[in-house]
Backbone bond lengths (Angstrom), bond angles and torsions (degrees), N, CA, C in turn:
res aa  C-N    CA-C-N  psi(-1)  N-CA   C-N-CA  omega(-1)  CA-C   N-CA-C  phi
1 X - - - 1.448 - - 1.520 109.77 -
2 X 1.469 122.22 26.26 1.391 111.08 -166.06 1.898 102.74 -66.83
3 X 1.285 111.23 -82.47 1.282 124.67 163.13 1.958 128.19 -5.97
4 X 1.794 78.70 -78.50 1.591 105.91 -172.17 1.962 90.38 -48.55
5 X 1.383 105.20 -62.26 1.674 93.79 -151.88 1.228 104.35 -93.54
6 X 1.813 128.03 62.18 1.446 136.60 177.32 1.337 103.82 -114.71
7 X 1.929 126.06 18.53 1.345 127.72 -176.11 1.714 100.26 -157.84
8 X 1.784 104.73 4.64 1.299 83.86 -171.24 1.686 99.82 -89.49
9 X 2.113 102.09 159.97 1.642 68.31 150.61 1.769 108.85 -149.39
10 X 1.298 100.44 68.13 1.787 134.09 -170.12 1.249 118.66 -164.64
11 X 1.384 137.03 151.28 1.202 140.97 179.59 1.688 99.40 -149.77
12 X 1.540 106.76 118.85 1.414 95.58 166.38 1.308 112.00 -114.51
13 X 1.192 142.97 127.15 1.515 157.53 171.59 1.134 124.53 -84.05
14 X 1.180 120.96 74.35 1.312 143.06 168.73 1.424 128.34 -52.28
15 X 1.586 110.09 -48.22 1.447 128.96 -154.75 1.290 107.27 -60.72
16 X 1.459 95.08 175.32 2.036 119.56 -163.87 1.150 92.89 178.28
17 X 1.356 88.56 136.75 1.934 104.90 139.54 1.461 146.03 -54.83
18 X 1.128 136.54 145.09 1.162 133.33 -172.40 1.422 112.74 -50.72
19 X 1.635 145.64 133.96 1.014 159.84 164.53 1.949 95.96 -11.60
20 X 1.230 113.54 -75.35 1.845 97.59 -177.77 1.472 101.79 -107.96
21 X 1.505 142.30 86.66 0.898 169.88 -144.68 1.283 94.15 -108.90
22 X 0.905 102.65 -86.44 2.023 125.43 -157.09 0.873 126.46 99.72
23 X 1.770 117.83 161.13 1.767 106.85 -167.70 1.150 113.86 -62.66
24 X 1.617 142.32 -24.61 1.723 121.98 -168.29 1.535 87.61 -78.89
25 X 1.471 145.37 -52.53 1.428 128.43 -172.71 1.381 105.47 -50.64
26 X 1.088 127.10 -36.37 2.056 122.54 -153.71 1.630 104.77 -81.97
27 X 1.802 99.09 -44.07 1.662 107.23 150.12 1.244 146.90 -54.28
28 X 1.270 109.87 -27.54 1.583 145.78 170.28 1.871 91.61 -65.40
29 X 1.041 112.15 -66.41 1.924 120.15 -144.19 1.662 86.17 -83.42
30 X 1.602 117.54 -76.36 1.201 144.25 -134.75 1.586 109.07 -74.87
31 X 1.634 103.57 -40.93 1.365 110.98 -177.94 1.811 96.57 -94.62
32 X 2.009 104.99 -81.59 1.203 102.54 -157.82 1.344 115.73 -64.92
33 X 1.470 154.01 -18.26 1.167 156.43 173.21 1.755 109.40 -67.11
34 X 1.309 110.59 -52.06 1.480 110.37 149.16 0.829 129.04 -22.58
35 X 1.766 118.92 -87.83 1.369 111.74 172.47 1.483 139.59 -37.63
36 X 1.142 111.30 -30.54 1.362 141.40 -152.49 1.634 92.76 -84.59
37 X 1.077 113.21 -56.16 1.591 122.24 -178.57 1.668 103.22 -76.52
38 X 1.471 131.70 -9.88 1.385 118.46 -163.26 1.952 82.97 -99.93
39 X 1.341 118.07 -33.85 1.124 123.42 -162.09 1.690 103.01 -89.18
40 X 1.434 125.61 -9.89 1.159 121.27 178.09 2.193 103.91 -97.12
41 X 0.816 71.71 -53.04 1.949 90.28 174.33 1.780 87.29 -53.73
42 X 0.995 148.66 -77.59 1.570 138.04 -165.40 1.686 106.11 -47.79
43 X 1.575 109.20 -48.88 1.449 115.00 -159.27 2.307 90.63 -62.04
44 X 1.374 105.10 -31.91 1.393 95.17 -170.13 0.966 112.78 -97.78
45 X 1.212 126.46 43.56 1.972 134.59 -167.47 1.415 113.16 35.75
46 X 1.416 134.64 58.15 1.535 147.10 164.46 1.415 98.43 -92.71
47 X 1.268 109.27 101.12 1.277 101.03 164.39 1.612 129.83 -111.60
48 X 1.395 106.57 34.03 1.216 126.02 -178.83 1.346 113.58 -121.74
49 X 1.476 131.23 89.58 1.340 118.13 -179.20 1.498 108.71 -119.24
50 X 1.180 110.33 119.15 1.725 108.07 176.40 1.774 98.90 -92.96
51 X 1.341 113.47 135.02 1.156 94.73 156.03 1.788 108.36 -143.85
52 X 1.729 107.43 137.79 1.291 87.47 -177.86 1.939 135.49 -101.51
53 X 0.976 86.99 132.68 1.685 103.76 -165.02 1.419 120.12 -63.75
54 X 1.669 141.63 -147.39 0.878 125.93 167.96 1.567 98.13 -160.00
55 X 1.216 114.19 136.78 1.740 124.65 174.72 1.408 129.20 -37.42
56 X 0.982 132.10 90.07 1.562 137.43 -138.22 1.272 130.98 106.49
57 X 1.471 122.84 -19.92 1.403 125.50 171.86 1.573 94.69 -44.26
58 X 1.006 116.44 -65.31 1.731 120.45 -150.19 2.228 102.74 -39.67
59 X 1.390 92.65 -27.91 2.046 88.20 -169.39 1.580 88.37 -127.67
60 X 1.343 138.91 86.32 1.831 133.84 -178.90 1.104 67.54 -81.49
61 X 1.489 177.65 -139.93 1.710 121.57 -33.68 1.321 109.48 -80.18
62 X 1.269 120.42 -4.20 1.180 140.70 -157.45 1.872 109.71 -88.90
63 X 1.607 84.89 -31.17 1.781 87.38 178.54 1.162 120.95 -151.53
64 X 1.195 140.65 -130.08 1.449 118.39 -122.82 1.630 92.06 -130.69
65 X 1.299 132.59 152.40 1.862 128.97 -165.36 1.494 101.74 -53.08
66 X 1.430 143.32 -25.59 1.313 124.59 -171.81 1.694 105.35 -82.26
67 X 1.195 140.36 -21.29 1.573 138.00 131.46 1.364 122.65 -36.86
68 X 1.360 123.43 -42.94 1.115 115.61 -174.43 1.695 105.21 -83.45
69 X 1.118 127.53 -53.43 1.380 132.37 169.68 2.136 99.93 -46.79
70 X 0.707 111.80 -36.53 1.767 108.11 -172.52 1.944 82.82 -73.26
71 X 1.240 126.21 -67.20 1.156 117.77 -146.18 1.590 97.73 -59.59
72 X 1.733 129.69 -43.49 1.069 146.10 -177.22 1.478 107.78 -34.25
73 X 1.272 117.63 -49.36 1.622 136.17 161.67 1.656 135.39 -30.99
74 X 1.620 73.42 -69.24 1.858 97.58 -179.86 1.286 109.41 -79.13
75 X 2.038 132.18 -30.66 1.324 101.30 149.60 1.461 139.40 -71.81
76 X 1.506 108.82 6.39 1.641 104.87 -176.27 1.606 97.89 -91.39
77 X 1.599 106.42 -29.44 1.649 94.84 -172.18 1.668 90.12 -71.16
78 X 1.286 136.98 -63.39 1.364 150.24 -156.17 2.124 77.96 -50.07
79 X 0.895 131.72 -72.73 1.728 113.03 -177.72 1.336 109.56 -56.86
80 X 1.188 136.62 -60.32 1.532 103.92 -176.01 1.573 139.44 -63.95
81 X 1.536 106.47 -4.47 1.787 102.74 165.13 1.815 101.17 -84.69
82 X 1.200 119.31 -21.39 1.630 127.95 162.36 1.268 98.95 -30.65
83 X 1.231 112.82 -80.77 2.059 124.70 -155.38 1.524 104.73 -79.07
């Protein structure tokens, strides 16, 4: 994102994995690509990040790794408007 995000000033996060993916893709997209974009968007003063989540992130023990990878997300964005 060096370039592209030197005018943005929003990020919406949409992405997912394909319907039967599997956990290294859902981990791949959902968690580490996440982060990656919540931690690049902060480093370039974006301080607008929508990203959308999924119903159950908030309690994964409850379900299945693409919850747990979503929730993995939303607490890293939920810590970086923290610091």
């Amino acid at each position: 994102m060096d370039k592209a995000g030197d005018n943005m000033k929003a990020i919406i996060f949409p992405a997912g994995p394909r319907p039967k993916a599997g956990p290294d893709k859902t981990t791949a997209v959902d968690k580490n690509r996440a982060i990656k974009l919540i931690d690049a968007a902060k480093m370039k003063g974006i301080n607008l990040f929508v990203m959308i989540s999924s119903d159950g992130s908030d309690n994964p023990q409850q379900a299945r790794h693409y919850l747990e990878a979503k929730h993995d997300a939303d607490e890293h964005l939920k810590a970086s408007v923290r610091q």
